[in-house]
C-alpha positions as CSV (number, residue, x, y, z in Angstrom):
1,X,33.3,-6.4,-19.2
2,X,35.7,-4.4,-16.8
3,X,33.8,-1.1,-18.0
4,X,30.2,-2.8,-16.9
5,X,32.3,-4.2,-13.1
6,X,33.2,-0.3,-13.1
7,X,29.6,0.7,-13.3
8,X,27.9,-1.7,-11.4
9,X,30.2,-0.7,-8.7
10,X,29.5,3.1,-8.6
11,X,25.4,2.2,-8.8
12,X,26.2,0.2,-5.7
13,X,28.0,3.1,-4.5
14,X,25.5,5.5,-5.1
15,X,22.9,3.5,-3.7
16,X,24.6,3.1,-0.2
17,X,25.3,7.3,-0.3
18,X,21.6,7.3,-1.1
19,X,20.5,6.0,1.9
20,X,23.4,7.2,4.2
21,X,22.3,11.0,3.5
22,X,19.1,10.3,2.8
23,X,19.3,11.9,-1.4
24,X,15.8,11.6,-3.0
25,X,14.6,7.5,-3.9
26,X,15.7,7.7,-7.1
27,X,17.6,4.3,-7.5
28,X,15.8,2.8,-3.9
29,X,12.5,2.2,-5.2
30,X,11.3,3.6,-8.9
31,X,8.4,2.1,-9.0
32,X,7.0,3.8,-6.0
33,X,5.8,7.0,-6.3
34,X,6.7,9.7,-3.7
35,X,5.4,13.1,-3.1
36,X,8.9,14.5,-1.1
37,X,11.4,12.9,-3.7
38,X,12.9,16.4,-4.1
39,X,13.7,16.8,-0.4
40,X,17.2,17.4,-0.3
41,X,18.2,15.1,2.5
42,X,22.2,15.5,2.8
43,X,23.2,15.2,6.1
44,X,26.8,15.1,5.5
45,X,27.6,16.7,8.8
46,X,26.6,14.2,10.4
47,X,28.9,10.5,11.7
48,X,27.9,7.3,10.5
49,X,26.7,4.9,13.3
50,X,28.3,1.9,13.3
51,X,26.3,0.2,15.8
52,X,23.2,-0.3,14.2
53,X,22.0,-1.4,10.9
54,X,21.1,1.7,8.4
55,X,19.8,0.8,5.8
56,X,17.6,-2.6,4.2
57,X,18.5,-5.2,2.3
58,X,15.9,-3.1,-0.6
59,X,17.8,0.3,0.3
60,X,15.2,2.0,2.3
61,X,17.1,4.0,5.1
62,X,16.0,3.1,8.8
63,X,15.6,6.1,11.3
64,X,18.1,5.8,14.2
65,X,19.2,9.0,16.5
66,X,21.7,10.3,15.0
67,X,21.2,9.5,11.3
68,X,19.0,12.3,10.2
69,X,19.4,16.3,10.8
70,X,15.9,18.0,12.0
71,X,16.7,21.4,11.1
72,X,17.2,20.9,7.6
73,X,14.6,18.6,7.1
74,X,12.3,21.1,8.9
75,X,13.6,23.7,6.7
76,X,13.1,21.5,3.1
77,X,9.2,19.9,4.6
78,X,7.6,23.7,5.2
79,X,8.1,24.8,1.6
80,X,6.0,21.5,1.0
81,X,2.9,22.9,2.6
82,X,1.8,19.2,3.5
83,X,-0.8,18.3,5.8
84,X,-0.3,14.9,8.1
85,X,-3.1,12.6,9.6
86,X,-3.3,10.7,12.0
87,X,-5.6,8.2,12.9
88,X,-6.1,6.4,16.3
89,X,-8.8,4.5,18.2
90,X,-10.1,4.7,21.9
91,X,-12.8,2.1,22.4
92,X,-14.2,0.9,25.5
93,X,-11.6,1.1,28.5
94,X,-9.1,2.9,26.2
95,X,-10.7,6.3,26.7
96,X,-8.2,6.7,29.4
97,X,-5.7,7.3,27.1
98,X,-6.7,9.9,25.4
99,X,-5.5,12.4,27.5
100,X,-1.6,11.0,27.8
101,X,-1.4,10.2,24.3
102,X,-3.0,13.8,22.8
103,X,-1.1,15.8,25.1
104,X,2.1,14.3,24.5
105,X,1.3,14.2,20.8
106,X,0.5,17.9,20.4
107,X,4.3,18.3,22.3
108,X,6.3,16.0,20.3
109,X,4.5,14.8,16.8
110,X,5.6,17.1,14.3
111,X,5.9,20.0,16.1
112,X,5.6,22.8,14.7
113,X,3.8,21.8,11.6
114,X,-0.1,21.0,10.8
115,X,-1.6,17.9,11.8
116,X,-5.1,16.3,12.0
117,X,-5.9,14.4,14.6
118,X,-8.5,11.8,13.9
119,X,-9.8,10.1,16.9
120,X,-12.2,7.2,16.9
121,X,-14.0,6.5,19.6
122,X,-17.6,4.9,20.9
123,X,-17.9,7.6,23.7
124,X,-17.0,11.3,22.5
125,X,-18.7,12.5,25.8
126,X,-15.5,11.3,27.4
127,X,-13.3,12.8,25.5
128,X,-11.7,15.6,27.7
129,X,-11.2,19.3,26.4
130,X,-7.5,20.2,25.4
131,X,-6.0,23.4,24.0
132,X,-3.8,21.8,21.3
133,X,-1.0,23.6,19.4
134,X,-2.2,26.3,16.9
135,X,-1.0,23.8,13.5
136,X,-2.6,20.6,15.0
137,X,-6.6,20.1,14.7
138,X,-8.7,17.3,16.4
139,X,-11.6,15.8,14.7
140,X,-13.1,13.4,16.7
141,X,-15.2,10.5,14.8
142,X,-18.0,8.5,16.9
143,X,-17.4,4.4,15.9
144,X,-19.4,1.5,17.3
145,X,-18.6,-1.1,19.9
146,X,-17.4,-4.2,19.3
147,X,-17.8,-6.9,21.5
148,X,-14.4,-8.6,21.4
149,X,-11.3,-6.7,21.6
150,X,-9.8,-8.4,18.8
151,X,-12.7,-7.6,16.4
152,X,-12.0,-3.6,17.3
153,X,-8.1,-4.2,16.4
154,X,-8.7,-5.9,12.7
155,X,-11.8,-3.8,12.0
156,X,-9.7,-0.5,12.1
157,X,-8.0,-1.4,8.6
158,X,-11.6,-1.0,7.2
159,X,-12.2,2.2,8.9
160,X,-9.2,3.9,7.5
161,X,-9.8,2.7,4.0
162,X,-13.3,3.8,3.9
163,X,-12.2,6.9,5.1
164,X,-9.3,7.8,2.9
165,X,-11.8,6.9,0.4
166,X,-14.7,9.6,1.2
167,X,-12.7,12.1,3.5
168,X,-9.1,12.4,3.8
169,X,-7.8,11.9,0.6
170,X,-9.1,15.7,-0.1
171,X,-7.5,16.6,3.6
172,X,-4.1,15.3,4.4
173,X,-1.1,14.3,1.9
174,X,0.2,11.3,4.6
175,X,-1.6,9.4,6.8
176,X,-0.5,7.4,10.5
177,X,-2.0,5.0,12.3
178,X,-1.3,4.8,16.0
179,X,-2.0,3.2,19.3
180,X,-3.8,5.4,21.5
181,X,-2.1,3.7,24.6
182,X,1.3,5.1,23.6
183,X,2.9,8.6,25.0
184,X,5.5,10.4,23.0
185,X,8.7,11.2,25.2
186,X,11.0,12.8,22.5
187,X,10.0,14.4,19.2
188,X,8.8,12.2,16.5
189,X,8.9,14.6,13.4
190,X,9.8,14.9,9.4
191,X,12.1,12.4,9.3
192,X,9.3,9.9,9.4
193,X,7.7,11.4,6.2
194,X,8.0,8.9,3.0
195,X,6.1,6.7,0.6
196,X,5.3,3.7,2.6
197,X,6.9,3.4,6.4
198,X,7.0,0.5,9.0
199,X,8.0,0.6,12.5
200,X,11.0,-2.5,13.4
201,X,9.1,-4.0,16.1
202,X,11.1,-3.7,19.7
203,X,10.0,-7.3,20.1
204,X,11.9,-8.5,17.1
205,X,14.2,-6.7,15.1
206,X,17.1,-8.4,16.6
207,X,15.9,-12.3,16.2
208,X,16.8,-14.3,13.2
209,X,14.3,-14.6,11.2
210,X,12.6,-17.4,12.0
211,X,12.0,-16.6,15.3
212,X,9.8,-13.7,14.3
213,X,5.7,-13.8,15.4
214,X,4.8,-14.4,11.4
215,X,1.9,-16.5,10.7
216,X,3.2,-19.3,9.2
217,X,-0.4,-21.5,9.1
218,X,-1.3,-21.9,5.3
219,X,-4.8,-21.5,5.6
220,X,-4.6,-18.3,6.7
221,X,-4.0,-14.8,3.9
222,X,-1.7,-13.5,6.8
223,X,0.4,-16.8,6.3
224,X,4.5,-16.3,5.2
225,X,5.5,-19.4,4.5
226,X,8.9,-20.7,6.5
227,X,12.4,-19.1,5.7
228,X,10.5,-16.1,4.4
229,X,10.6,-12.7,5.6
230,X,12.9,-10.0,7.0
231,X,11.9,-7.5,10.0
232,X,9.1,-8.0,12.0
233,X,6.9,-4.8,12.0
234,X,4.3,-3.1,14.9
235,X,1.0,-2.0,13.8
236,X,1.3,0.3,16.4
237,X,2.8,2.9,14.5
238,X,2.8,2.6,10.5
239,X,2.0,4.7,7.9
240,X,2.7,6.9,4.5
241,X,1.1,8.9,1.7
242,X,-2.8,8.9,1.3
243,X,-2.5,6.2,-1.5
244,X,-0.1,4.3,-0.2
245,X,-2.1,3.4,3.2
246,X,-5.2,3.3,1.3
247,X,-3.6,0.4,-0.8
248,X,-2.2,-1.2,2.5
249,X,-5.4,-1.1,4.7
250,X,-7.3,-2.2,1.6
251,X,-5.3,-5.2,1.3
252,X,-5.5,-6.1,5.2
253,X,-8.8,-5.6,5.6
254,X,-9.5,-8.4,2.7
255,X,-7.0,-10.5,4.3
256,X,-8.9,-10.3,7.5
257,X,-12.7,-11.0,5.5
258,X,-11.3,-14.0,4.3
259,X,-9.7,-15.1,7.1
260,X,-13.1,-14.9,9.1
261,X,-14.9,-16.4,6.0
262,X,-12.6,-19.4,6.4
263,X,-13.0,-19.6,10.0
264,X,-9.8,-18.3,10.2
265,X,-8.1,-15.6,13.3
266,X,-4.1,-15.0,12.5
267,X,-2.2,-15.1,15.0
268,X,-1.4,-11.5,16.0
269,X,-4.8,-10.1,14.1
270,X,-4.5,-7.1,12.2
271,X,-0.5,-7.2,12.9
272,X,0.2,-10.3,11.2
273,X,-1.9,-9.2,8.1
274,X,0.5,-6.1,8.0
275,X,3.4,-7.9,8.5
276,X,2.2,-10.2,5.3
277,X,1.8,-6.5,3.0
278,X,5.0,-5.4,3.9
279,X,7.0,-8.4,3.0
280,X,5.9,-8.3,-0.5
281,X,5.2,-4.5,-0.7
282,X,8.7,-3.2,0.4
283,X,8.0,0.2,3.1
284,X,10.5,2.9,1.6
285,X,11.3,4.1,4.6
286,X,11.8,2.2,8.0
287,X,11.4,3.5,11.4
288,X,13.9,1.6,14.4
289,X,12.3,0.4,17.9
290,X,12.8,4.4,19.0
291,X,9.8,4.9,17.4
292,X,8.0,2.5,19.2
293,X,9.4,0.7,22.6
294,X,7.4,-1.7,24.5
295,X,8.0,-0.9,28.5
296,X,7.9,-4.7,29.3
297,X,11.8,-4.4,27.9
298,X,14.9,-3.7,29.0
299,X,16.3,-0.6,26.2
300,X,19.7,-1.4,24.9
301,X,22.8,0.8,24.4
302,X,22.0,0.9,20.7
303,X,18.3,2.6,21.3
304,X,19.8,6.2,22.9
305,X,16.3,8.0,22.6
306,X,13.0,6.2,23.6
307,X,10.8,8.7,21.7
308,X,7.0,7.2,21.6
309,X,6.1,3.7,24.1
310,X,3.2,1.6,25.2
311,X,2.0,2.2,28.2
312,X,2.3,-0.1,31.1
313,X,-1.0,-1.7,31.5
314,X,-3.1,-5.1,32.4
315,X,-4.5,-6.5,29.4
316,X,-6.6,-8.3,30.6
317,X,-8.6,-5.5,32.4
318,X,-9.1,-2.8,29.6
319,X,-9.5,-5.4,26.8
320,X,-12.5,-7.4,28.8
Protein backbone atom coordinates (compact mmCIF):
# COMPACT_ATOMS: atom_id res chain seq x y z
CA UNK A 1 0.00 0.00 0.00
CA UNK A 2 2.66 2.60 1.04
CA UNK A 3 4.71 1.56 -2.25
CA UNK A 4 1.32 2.37 -4.51
CA UNK A 5 0.84 6.19 -2.02
CA UNK A 6 4.61 6.49 -3.19
CA UNK A 7 3.75 6.15 -6.82
CA UNK A 8 0.66 7.77 -7.14
CA UNK A 9 2.40 10.73 -5.68
CA UNK A 10 5.31 11.00 -8.12
CA UNK A 11 2.50 10.54 -11.19
CA UNK A 12 0.90 13.52 -9.58
CA UNK A 13 4.17 15.02 -9.49
CA UNK A 14 5.12 14.51 -12.85
CA UNK A 15 1.86 15.62 -14.11
CA UNK A 16 2.09 19.11 -12.42
CA UNK A 17 6.10 19.38 -13.95
CA UNK A 18 4.32 18.43 -17.18
CA UNK A 19 2.35 21.24 -17.43
CA UNK A 20 4.63 23.78 -15.58
CA UNK A 21 7.47 23.34 -18.43
CA UNK A 22 5.28 22.36 -20.81
CA UNK A 23 7.18 18.36 -21.38
CA UNK A 24 5.30 16.54 -24.26
CA UNK A 25 1.27 15.29 -23.23
CA UNK A 26 2.27 12.17 -22.38
CA UNK A 27 0.33 11.59 -19.04
CA UNK A 28 -2.16 15.01 -19.91
CA UNK A 29 -4.22 13.50 -22.43
CA UNK A 30 -3.30 9.87 -24.14
CA UNK A 31 -6.01 9.42 -25.96
CA UNK A 32 -5.51 12.51 -28.05
CA UNK A 33 -3.32 12.38 -30.65
CA UNK A 34 -0.78 15.24 -31.18
CA UNK A 35 1.51 16.01 -34.07
CA UNK A 36 4.23 18.29 -31.73
CA UNK A 37 4.29 15.68 -28.75
CA UNK A 38 8.14 15.66 -29.21
CA UNK A 39 8.52 19.43 -28.74
CA UNK A 40 10.77 19.77 -25.98
CA UNK A 41 8.98 22.44 -24.03
CA UNK A 42 11.36 22.94 -20.72
CA UNK A 43 11.24 26.32 -19.72
CA UNK A 44 12.99 25.90 -16.62
CA UNK A 45 14.50 29.27 -16.73
CA UNK A 46 11.67 30.63 -16.35
CA UNK A 47 9.51 31.84 -12.48
CA UNK A 48 6.42 30.29 -11.78
CA UNK A 49 3.44 32.86 -11.68
CA UNK A 50 1.66 32.73 -8.71
CA UNK A 51 -1.01 34.92 -9.65
CA UNK A 52 -2.87 33.14 -12.06
CA UNK A 53 -4.13 29.72 -12.56
CA UNK A 54 -1.63 27.39 -14.79
CA UNK A 55 -2.86 24.69 -15.52
CA UNK A 56 -6.69 22.73 -15.76
CA UNK A 57 -8.30 20.70 -13.66
CA UNK A 58 -7.49 17.87 -16.87
CA UNK A 59 -3.79 19.11 -16.95
CA UNK A 60 -3.71 21.05 -20.03
CA UNK A 61 -1.38 24.11 -19.44
CA UNK A 62 -3.00 27.69 -19.95
CA UNK A 63 -0.85 30.32 -21.79
CA UNK A 64 -0.10 33.32 -19.57
CA UNK A 65 3.01 35.94 -20.19
CA UNK A 66 5.42 34.70 -18.69
CA UNK A 67 4.86 30.95 -18.65
CA UNK A 68 6.33 29.90 -22.01
CA UNK A 69 9.87 30.87 -23.64
CA UNK A 70 9.53 31.96 -27.50
CA UNK A 71 12.97 31.39 -28.50
CA UNK A 72 13.05 27.88 -27.77
CA UNK A 73 9.85 27.06 -28.95
CA UNK A 74 10.69 28.92 -32.20
CA UNK A 75 13.81 27.06 -32.29
CA UNK A 76 11.96 23.23 -31.63
CA UNK A 77 8.55 24.46 -34.22
CA UNK A 78 10.99 25.19 -37.48
CA UNK A 79 12.45 21.75 -37.58
CA UNK A 80 8.62 20.75 -37.70
CA UNK A 81 8.14 22.31 -41.12
CA UNK A 82 4.31 22.88 -40.27
CA UNK A 83 2.04 24.98 -42.05
CA UNK A 84 -0.83 27.00 -39.96
CA UNK A 85 -4.40 28.13 -41.29
CA UNK A 86 -6.30 30.45 -40.50
CA UNK A 87 -9.70 31.00 -41.30
CA UNK A 88 -11.83 34.21 -40.84
CA UNK A 89 -14.96 35.82 -42.20
CA UNK A 90 -15.78 39.45 -43.47
CA UNK A 91 -19.39 39.61 -44.54
CA UNK A 92 -21.47 42.55 -45.17
CA UNK A 93 -20.31 45.66 -43.03
CA UNK A 94 -17.28 43.68 -41.77
CA UNK A 95 -15.15 44.36 -44.87
CA UNK A 96 -13.80 47.16 -42.95
CA UNK A 97 -11.86 45.08 -40.99
CA UNK A 98 -9.95 43.47 -43.09
CA UNK A 99 -7.39 45.83 -43.40
CA UNK A 100 -6.70 46.30 -39.33
CA UNK A 101 -6.90 42.76 -38.71
CA UNK A 102 -4.53 41.41 -41.90
CA UNK A 103 -2.01 43.95 -41.21
CA UNK A 104 -1.65 43.38 -37.70
CA UNK A 105 -1.80 39.64 -38.34
CA UNK A 106 1.05 39.55 -40.88
CA UNK A 107 3.05 41.65 -37.85
CA UNK A 108 2.26 39.60 -34.96
CA UNK A 109 0.68 35.90 -35.85
CA UNK A 110 3.43 33.65 -36.04
CA UNK A 111 5.91 35.68 -37.18
CA UNK A 112 8.29 34.51 -38.82
CA UNK A 113 6.77 31.22 -39.91
CA UNK A 114 4.28 30.15 -42.90
CA UNK A 115 0.73 30.87 -42.63
CA UNK A 116 -2.40 30.78 -44.89
CA UNK A 117 -4.72 33.10 -44.63
CA UNK A 118 -8.16 32.08 -45.59
CA UNK A 119 -10.48 34.88 -45.87
CA UNK A 120 -14.19 34.53 -46.51
CA UNK A 121 -15.95 37.07 -47.80
CA UNK A 122 -19.27 38.09 -50.07
CA UNK A 123 -17.35 41.06 -51.66
CA UNK A 124 -13.62 40.22 -52.73
CA UNK A 125 -13.65 43.44 -54.84
CA UNK A 126 -13.31 45.18 -51.46
CA UNK A 127 -10.76 43.45 -50.33
CA UNK A 128 -7.71 46.02 -50.37
CA UNK A 129 -4.19 44.95 -51.75
CA UNK A 130 -1.44 44.25 -48.96
CA UNK A 131 2.13 43.23 -49.27
CA UNK A 132 2.18 40.45 -46.59
CA UNK A 133 5.26 38.84 -45.06
CA UNK A 134 7.25 36.53 -47.39
CA UNK A 135 5.98 33.04 -45.10
CA UNK A 136 2.32 34.23 -44.90
CA UNK A 137 -0.08 33.66 -48.14
CA UNK A 138 -3.75 34.97 -48.51
CA UNK A 139 -6.34 33.08 -50.26
CA UNK A 140 -9.29 34.81 -50.33
CA UNK A 141 -12.72 32.57 -50.76
CA UNK A 142 -16.03 34.38 -52.17
CA UNK A 143 -19.18 33.02 -49.62
CA UNK A 144 -22.74 34.12 -49.87
CA UNK A 145 -24.86 36.51 -47.88
CA UNK A 146 -26.87 35.80 -45.34
CA UNK A 147 -29.61 37.73 -44.32
CA UNK A 148 -29.39 37.67 -40.55
CA UNK A 149 -26.22 38.26 -38.79
CA UNK A 150 -26.64 35.40 -36.66
CA UNK A 151 -27.22 32.90 -39.55
CA UNK A 152 -23.48 34.17 -40.93
CA UNK A 153 -22.01 33.39 -37.28
CA UNK A 154 -23.41 29.51 -36.88
CA UNK A 155 -23.03 28.88 -40.62
CA UNK A 156 -19.17 29.29 -40.44
CA UNK A 157 -18.75 25.90 -38.51
CA UNK A 158 -20.07 24.33 -41.81
CA UNK A 159 -17.83 26.15 -43.93
CA UNK A 160 -14.71 25.06 -42.15
CA UNK A 161 -15.78 21.53 -42.07
CA UNK A 162 -16.49 21.32 -45.65
CA UNK A 163 -13.39 22.79 -46.28
CA UNK A 164 -10.98 20.85 -44.23
CA UNK A 165 -12.73 18.14 -45.91
CA UNK A 166 -11.94 18.98 -49.71
CA UNK A 167 -9.02 21.54 -49.25
CA UNK A 168 -6.94 22.03 -46.28
CA UNK A 169 -6.45 18.92 -44.88
CA UNK A 170 -3.71 18.43 -47.92
CA UNK A 171 -2.52 22.26 -47.03
CA UNK A 172 -2.03 23.12 -43.40
CA UNK A 173 -1.24 20.79 -40.32
CA UNK A 174 -3.34 23.32 -37.72
CA UNK A 175 -6.13 25.19 -38.36
CA UNK A 176 -7.67 28.76 -36.42
CA UNK A 177 -10.61 30.35 -36.52
CA UNK A 178 -10.76 34.02 -35.84
CA UNK A 179 -12.81 37.20 -35.72
CA UNK A 180 -11.99 39.48 -38.38
CA UNK A 181 -12.88 42.47 -36.07
CA UNK A 182 -9.96 41.81 -33.87
CA UNK A 183 -6.31 43.55 -34.19
CA UNK A 184 -3.24 41.81 -32.78
CA UNK A 185 -1.11 44.23 -30.43
CA UNK A 186 1.64 41.78 -29.24
CA UNK A 187 2.86 38.61 -30.87
CA UNK A 188 0.58 35.68 -30.83
CA UNK A 189 2.99 32.73 -31.87
CA UNK A 190 4.06 28.80 -31.24
CA UNK A 191 3.07 28.69 -27.96
CA UNK A 192 -0.56 28.40 -29.18
CA UNK A 193 0.28 25.26 -31.29
CA UNK A 194 -1.40 21.87 -29.79
CA UNK A 195 -4.04 19.29 -30.34
CA UNK A 196 -7.20 20.93 -29.44
CA UNK A 197 -7.08 24.79 -27.96
CA UNK A 198 -9.76 27.20 -26.42
CA UNK A 199 -9.48 30.72 -25.66
CA UNK A 200 -10.78 31.56 -21.56
CA UNK A 201 -13.21 34.03 -22.41
CA UNK A 202 -12.32 37.75 -20.86
CA UNK A 203 -16.00 37.76 -20.01
CA UNK A 204 -15.79 34.83 -17.75
CA UNK A 205 -12.96 33.04 -16.69
CA UNK A 206 -13.08 34.64 -13.36
CA UNK A 207 -17.02 33.87 -12.47
CA UNK A 208 -18.07 30.75 -10.60
CA UNK A 209 -19.35 28.57 -12.66
CA UNK A 210 -22.74 29.15 -12.71
CA UNK A 211 -22.65 32.37 -13.66
CA UNK A 212 -21.06 31.52 -16.96
CA UNK A 213 -23.32 32.38 -20.53
CA UNK A 214 -23.91 28.37 -20.91
CA UNK A 215 -27.14 27.26 -22.42
CA UNK A 216 -28.71 25.70 -19.92
CA UNK A 217 -32.43 25.23 -21.92
CA UNK A 218 -32.87 21.31 -22.43
CA UNK A 219 -34.31 21.46 -25.67
CA UNK A 220 -31.46 22.81 -27.09
CA UNK A 221 -27.91 20.32 -28.35
CA UNK A 222 -25.93 23.52 -27.04
CA UNK A 223 -27.68 22.84 -23.55
CA UNK A 224 -25.19 22.03 -20.23
CA UNK A 225 -27.22 21.11 -17.76
CA UNK A 226 -26.88 23.21 -14.19
CA UNK A 227 -23.70 22.66 -11.97
CA UNK A 228 -21.87 21.51 -15.07
CA UNK A 229 -18.97 23.03 -16.72
CA UNK A 230 -15.65 24.68 -16.10
CA UNK A 231 -14.29 27.84 -18.22
CA UNK A 232 -16.27 29.62 -20.44
CA UNK A 233 -14.68 29.81 -23.95
CA UNK A 234 -14.72 32.64 -27.11
CA UNK A 235 -15.32 31.50 -30.51
CA UNK A 236 -13.43 34.19 -31.37
CA UNK A 237 -10.30 32.60 -31.34
CA UNK A 238 -10.15 28.64 -31.11
CA UNK A 239 -8.49 26.13 -32.92
CA UNK A 240 -5.97 22.94 -33.32
CA UNK A 241 -4.78 20.20 -35.69
CA UNK A 242 -6.61 19.69 -39.09
CA UNK A 243 -8.54 16.69 -37.49
CA UNK A 244 -9.15 17.91 -34.38
CA UNK A 245 -11.24 21.12 -35.75
CA UNK A 246 -12.68 19.05 -38.40
CA UNK A 247 -14.20 16.86 -35.55
CA UNK A 248 -15.13 20.07 -33.56
CA UNK A 249 -16.91 22.13 -36.40
CA UNK A 250 -18.45 18.88 -37.45
CA UNK A 251 -20.11 18.42 -34.23
CA UNK A 252 -21.27 22.20 -34.01
CA UNK A 253 -22.53 22.46 -37.05
CA UNK A 254 -25.02 19.39 -36.28
CA UNK A 255 -25.72 20.94 -33.09
CA UNK A 256 -26.83 23.98 -34.85
CA UNK A 257 -29.11 21.77 -37.81
CA UNK A 258 -30.92 20.40 -35.06
CA UNK A 259 -31.32 23.21 -33.08
CA UNK A 260 -32.98 25.01 -36.17
CA UNK A 261 -34.95 21.73 -36.95
CA UNK A 262 -36.38 22.01 -33.50
CA UNK A 263 -37.07 25.58 -33.77
CA UNK A 264 -34.40 26.09 -31.64
CA UNK A 265 -31.56 29.45 -31.55
CA UNK A 266 -28.96 28.85 -28.41
CA UNK A 267 -28.30 31.46 -26.68
CA UNK A 268 -24.92 32.81 -27.78
CA UNK A 269 -25.23 30.79 -31.40
CA UNK A 270 -22.29 29.15 -32.70
CA UNK A 271 -20.44 30.12 -29.15
CA UNK A 272 -22.62 28.20 -27.03
CA UNK A 273 -22.47 25.03 -29.33
CA UNK A 274 -18.59 25.36 -28.79
CA UNK A 275 -18.70 25.81 -25.43
CA UNK A 276 -21.02 22.48 -25.26
CA UNK A 277 -17.84 20.44 -27.40
CA UNK A 278 -15.30 21.60 -25.23
CA UNK A 279 -16.87 20.48 -22.01
CA UNK A 280 -17.04 17.02 -22.94
CA UNK A 281 -14.09 17.00 -25.47
CA UNK A 282 -11.27 18.40 -23.12
CA UNK A 283 -8.95 21.36 -25.38
CA UNK A 284 -5.25 20.19 -24.62
CA UNK A 285 -4.09 23.31 -24.50
CA UNK A 286 -5.80 26.59 -23.10
CA UNK A 287 -5.23 30.05 -24.17
CA UNK A 288 -5.87 33.04 -21.06
CA UNK A 289 -8.01 36.37 -21.94
CA UNK A 290 -4.40 37.73 -23.45
CA UNK A 291 -5.34 36.04 -26.29
CA UNK A 292 -8.44 37.51 -26.70
CA UNK A 293 -9.65 40.91 -24.55
CA UNK A 294 -12.90 42.51 -25.12
CA UNK A 295 -12.25 46.52 -25.03
CA UNK A 296 -15.62 47.08 -23.24
CA UNK A 297 -13.35 45.89 -20.00
CA UNK A 298 -11.32 47.19 -17.69
CA UNK A 299 -7.70 44.71 -17.99
CA UNK A 300 -6.55 43.49 -14.58
CA UNK A 301 -3.02 43.34 -13.09
CA UNK A 302 -3.06 39.70 -13.79
CA UNK A 303 -3.41 40.15 -17.80
CA UNK A 304 0.21 42.18 -18.31
CA UNK A 305 0.06 41.82 -22.28
CA UNK A 306 -3.20 42.47 -24.24
CA UNK A 307 -1.98 40.62 -27.37
CA UNK A 308 -5.10 40.30 -29.89
CA UNK A 309 -8.84 42.38 -29.00
CA UNK A 310 -12.14 43.25 -30.41
CA UNK A 311 -12.52 46.15 -31.84
CA UNK A 312 -14.64 48.93 -30.41
CA UNK A 313 -17.67 48.98 -32.46
CA UNK A 314 -21.73 49.51 -32.58
CA UNK A 315 -23.40 46.34 -33.09
CA UNK A 316 -26.08 47.26 -34.03
CA UNK A 317 -24.85 49.23 -37.10
CA UNK A 318 -22.46 46.61 -38.90
CA UNK A 319 -24.70 43.61 -37.96
CA UNK A 320 -28.09 45.24 -39.51
Amino acid sequence: MRIRKVHMLLLMLMAGITVYFGIPDIIRMPCQPTRQADLDETFSVLPRRTDVLLMSPWLAPIVWEGTFNRDILNAQYRQKNLIVGVATFAVKKYVRFIEGFLSSANKFFLSGHRVNFYLFTDHPEKVPSMKLAPEKRLFIIPVQNYSRWQDISMNRMDIISSHIRSRWRYEVDYLYSMDIDVQLFEHIGVEIIDTLVGTISSWQYTKPRENNSYERRPESRAAIPSGEGDFYYAASFYGGSVSEVYKLTTACFKGVTEDRASGIEAKWHEESHLNKYLLYHKPTRLLSPEYYWDEELIRPRIVKVKRLSSVRKDLNEVRF
